[in-house]
Structures are given as structure tokens and as C-alpha cells.
TIMAR-490085 format. One record per residue: z negated, x negated, y of N, C-alpha, C, O, CB in turn. Coordinates in pm, whole numbers, plus 50000, padded with zeros to 5 digits. Each point is the difference from the previous one (the first is absolute). Glycine has a CB too. Example, Ala and Ser with C-alpha at 12.3 -4.5 7.8 and 13.67 -1.06 7.14 Angstrom:
# residues 2
492204868149431500005008950119500004991050120499344989649998499415029349885
501974984650222499944991850119499275007750109499834994950111502324993349826
//
This chain:
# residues 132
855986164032762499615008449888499834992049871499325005549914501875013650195
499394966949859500174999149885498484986350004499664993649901503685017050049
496154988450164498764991349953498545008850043498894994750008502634979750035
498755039249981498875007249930500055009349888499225009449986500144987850210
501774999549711500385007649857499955010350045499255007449937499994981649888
501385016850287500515019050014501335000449977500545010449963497964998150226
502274978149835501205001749930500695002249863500955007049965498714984050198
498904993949728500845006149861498935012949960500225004749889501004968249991
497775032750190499395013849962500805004550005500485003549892497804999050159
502405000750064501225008949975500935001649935500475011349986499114987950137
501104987349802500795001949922499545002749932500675008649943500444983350099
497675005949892499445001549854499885018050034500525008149924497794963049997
501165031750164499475016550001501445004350014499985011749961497384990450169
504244993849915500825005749993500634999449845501015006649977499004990450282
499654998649683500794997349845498845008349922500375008549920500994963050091
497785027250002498755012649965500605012650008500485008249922497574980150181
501805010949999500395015550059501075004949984500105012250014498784985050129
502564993049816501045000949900499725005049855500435010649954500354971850179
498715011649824499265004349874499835016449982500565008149927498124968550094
500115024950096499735010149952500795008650029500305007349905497924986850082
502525009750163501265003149971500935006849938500705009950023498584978450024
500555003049856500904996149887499415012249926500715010049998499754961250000
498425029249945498895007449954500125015950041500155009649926498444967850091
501285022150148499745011650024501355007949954500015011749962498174981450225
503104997549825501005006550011500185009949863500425011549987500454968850180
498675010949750500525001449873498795009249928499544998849886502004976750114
498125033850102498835009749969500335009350069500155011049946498124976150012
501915011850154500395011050113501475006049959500195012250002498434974350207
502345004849756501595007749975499755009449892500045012350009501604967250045
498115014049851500065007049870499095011049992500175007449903500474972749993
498205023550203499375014250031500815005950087500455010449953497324983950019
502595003450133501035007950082501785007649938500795008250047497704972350130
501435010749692501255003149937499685010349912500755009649984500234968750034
497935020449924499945006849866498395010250015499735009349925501854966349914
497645020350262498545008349967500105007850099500075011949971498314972649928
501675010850282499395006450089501675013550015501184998749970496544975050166
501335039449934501345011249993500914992650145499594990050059498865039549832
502404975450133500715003950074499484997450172499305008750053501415007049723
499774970050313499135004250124498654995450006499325000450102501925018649901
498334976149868498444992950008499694992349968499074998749920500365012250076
501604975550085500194985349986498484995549981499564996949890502765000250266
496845002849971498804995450033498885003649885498834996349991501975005650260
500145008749644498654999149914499334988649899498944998549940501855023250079
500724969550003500124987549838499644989550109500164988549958502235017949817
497134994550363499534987350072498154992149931499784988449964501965026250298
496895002249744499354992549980499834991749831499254990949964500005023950261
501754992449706499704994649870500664984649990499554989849949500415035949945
501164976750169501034980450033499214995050035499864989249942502245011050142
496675003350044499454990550073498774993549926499584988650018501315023750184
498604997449708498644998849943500414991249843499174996749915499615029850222
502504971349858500624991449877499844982850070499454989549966502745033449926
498754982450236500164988150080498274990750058499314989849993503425026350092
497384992949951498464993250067499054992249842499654988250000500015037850250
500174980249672499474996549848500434987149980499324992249934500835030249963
501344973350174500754988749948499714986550142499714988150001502505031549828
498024988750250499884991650114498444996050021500074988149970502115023550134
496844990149921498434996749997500084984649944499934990850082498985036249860
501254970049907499394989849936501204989850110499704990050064499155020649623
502124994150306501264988250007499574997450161500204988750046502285020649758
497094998450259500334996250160498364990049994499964988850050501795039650105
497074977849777498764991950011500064985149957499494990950064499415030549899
501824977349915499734986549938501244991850010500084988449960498235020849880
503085000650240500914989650061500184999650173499894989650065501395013549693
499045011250304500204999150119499084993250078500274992450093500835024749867
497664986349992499254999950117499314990949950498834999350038501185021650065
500614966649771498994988449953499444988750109500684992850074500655010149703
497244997750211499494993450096499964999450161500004991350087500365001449719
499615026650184500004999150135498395012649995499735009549926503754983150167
496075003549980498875006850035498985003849886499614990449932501855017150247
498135002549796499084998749870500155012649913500385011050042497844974750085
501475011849761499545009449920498735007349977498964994149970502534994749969
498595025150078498665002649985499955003249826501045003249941498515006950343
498934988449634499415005349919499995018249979499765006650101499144969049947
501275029449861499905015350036501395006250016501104996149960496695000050165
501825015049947501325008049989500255002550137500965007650013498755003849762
499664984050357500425002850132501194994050031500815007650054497094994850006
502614981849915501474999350009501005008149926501045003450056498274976949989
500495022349858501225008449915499765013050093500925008249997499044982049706
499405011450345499895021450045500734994950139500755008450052496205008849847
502954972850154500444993050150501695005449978500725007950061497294964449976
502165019249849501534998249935500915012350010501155002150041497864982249787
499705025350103500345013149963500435009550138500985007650004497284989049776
500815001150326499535007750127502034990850085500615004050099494934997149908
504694991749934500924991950125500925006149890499995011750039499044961850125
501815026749719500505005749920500115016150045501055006250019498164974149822
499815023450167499755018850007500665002850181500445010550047496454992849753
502974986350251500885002450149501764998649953500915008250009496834977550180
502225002949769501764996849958500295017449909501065005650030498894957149901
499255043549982500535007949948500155012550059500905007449961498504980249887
499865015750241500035008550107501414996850089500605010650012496604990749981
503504987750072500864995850065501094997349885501124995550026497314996350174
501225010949697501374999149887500815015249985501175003650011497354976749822
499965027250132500405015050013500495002050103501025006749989497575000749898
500984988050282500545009050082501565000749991500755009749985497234986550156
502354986249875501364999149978500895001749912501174996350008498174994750096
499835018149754500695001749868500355018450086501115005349996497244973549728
500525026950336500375014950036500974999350109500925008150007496835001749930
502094981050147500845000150099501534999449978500985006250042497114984850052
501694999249824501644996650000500935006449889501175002850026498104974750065
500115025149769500325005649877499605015350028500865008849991498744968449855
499405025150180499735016449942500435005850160501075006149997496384993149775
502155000350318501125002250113500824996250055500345007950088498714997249926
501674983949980501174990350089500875004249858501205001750025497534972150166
500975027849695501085002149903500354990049917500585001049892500175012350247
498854976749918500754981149966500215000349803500015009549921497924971250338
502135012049732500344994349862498305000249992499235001350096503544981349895
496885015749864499174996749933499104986650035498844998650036502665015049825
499444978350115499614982850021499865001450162498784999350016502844985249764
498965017150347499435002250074498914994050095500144990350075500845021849786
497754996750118499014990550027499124989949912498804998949975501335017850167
501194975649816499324988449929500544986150125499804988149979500415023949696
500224991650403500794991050097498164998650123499504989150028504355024049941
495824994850059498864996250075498964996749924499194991750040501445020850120
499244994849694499444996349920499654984249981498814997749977502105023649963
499894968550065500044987849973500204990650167499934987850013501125020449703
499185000850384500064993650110498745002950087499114991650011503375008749964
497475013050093498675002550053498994997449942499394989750029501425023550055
498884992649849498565000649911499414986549984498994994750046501805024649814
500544975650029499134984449974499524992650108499164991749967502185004549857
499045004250351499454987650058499045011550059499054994150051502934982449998
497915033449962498795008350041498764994849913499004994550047502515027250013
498684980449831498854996949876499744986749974498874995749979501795022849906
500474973750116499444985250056499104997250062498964995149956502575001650048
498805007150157498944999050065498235000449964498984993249990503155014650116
498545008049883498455002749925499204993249886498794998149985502045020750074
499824979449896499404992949864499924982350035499054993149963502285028349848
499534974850244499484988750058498844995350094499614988450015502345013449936
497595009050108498575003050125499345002849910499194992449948501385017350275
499645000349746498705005749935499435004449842498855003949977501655002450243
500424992449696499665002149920500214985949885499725000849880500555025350226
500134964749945500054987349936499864986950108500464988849975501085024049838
497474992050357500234993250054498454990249996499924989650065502275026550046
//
């Protein structure tokens, strides 16, 4: 892994993806505490994600994925970004309803697959195809 750069991609897309993270977290709690009612965890997901993703794009293009495959001109890579993003947020919600708004869990919760599943799912993806 580490002499076709999928290894430090990965680190770099894992400290990224820390980041944003970081980001989503600190968007998503503070709506679930104070905006969304009672029971409607999954509502403060697409707004975290659409903070997060805003943050993650530039950082994963011009660090993760530096010098690996190409950049396109235009807006078809960023909507790529968006389209592999808009799956993770779909699989954020499920596990935000699953586990919070029916399993009961704590709040924070599904931030545990949040940062484990997802990211090497979207890796993938974004390493094939949308920065490949």
C-alpha cells in the first residue's frame, strides 16, 4: 500500500475526515440540544453534513487525493463529491434513526460509525471515482 500512495491517501483522507468530523460534530450536537424537538435526532444530520462536506471537498482535493488521478475543469467533480457525500449522508441518517431516534442511545451515538463505517466506504469511492 505504501508504494502506490493508498496508504498515506488514507491517512491524509483519515485526518480530513477527522476534521470534518470535528465540524460535523460541532453542528449536529448543538442542533440536537437546543433546535431539533424531542425524538428528531436525524433532523440536525443534513445540515452537519452539508457544513461538513463544504469543509471536506477543498481539503480532501488539494490534500488527500494530491496527485492522484485528475482534476476535472467545471463542476462534474465537485457534484461527484457531492453524489458520494449524499450516500454517506443517507447512511449517517440511517444510523442516526436507528440507533438515537429508535434504539434510544445517547445523542453522540451514531457518531461511532459515523467516523468508522462511512469514512472507508467513501474512501473508496472517492478514490475510484471521483478523484480517480
Amino acid at each position: 500500500m505504501r508504494e502506490t500512495g493508498v496508504l498515506g491517501q488514507l491517512v491524509r483522507f483519515g485526518i480530513v475526515g477527522g476534521i470534518s468530523t470535528l465540524v460535523y460534530a460541532a453542528v449536529y450536537l448543538p442542533l440536537v440540544a437546543w433546535v431539533m424537538p424531542e425524538g428528531w435526532a436525524v433532523g440536525a444530520v443534513p445540515f452537519a453534513f452539508a457544513v461538513a462536506v463544504a469543509v471536506g471537498f477543498p481539503l480532501h482535493s488539494l490534500w488527500s487525493f494530491k496527485g492522484h488521478g485528475t482534476r476535472t475543469p467545471g463542476g462534474g467533480q465537485q457534484m461527484k463529491f457531492v453524489v458520494v457525500q449524499g450516500a454517506g449522508l443517507v447512511m449517517n441518517m440511517a444510523f442516526t434513526w436507528v440507533l438515537v431516534d429508535l434504539g434510544g442511545l445517547a445523542d453522540w451515538a451514531p457518531l461511532v460509525p459515523a467516523v468508522t463505517v462511512i469514512p472507508l466506504v467513501t474512501f473508496l469511492i472517492n478514490r475510484h471515482w471521483v478523484f480517480g
